[in-house]
N, C-alpha and C positions, 0 to 999 in steps of 0.2 A: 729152812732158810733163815739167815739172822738177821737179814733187811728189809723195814717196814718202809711202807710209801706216806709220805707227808705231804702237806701243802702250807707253805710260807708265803704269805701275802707282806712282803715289803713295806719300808714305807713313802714309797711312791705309790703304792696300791698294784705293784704285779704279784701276779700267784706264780710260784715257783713249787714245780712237782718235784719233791728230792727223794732217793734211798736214805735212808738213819740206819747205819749198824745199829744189831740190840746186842752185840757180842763184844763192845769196847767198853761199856762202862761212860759212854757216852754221854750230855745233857744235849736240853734242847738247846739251850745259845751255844754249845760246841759246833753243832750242826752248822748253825747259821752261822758260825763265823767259817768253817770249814767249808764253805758252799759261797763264802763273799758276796749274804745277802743284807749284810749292813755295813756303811762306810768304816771301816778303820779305825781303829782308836772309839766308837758309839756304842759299842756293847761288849760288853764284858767285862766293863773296864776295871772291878775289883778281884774279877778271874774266878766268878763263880762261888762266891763267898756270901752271898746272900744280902751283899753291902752297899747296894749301888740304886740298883732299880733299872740300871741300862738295858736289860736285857728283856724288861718287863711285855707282854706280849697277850692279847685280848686269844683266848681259847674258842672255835668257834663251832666248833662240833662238842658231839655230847659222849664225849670219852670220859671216865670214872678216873677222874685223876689222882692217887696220894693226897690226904689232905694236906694242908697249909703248916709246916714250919713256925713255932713263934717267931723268929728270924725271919722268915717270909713275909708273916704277917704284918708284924713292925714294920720290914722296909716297904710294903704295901701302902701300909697306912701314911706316910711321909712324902709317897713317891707322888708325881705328877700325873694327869690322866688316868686317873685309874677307874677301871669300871668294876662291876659285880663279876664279870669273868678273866678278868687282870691276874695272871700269873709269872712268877720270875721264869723265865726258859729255864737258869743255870738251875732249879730247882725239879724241873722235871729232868725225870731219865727215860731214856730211849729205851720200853719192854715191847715186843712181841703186843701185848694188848693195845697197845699206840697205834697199831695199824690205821691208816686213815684218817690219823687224826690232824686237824687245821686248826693253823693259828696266823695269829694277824697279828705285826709288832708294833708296838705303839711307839707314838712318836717321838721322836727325840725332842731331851727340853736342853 
């Protein structure tokens, strides 16, 4: 099977059960804009480049994620809101091991 199950907690605070291809080559803020679980024009808005932080998203399960990109990291360190479990989506990629994994997006600044 190449669809894992996720939970996206908006940021109105709903959880949204979605499929994530693992067979497209996929990120996670591809998802969430493909599922129109953020307004328009609020994430992604350098397209997954690492350059923004729109996309940034609190990880709430304890999935072994890729470590951090210096490009991650920098736009982390600049970015608003950010916690100890703050990750770009456009930086993660939708694997098979993601199964079950939850995240919660932070808020738009």
């Amino acid at each position: 099977m190449s669809d894992i199950n996720i939970k996206i907690t908006d940021r109105e605070g709903v959880t949204h059960k979605v499929l994530a291809p693992t067979d497209m080559a996929m990120n996670l803020m591809e998802i969430i804009r493909s599922y129109e679980l953020a307004e328009e024009g609020t994430i992604g808005i350098c397209g997954g480049m690492a350059m923004c932080a729109s996309c940034q998203c609190y990880v709430k399960s304890n999935h072994e994620l890729p470590e951090k990109s210096i490009d991650e990291d920098m736009m982390l360190a600049e970015a608003f809101n950010v916690k100890d479990n703050s990750r770009l989506g456009c930086q993660i990629q939708m694997t098979p091991e993601l199964e079950g994994l939850e995240v919660e997006l932070a808020p738009e600044v």
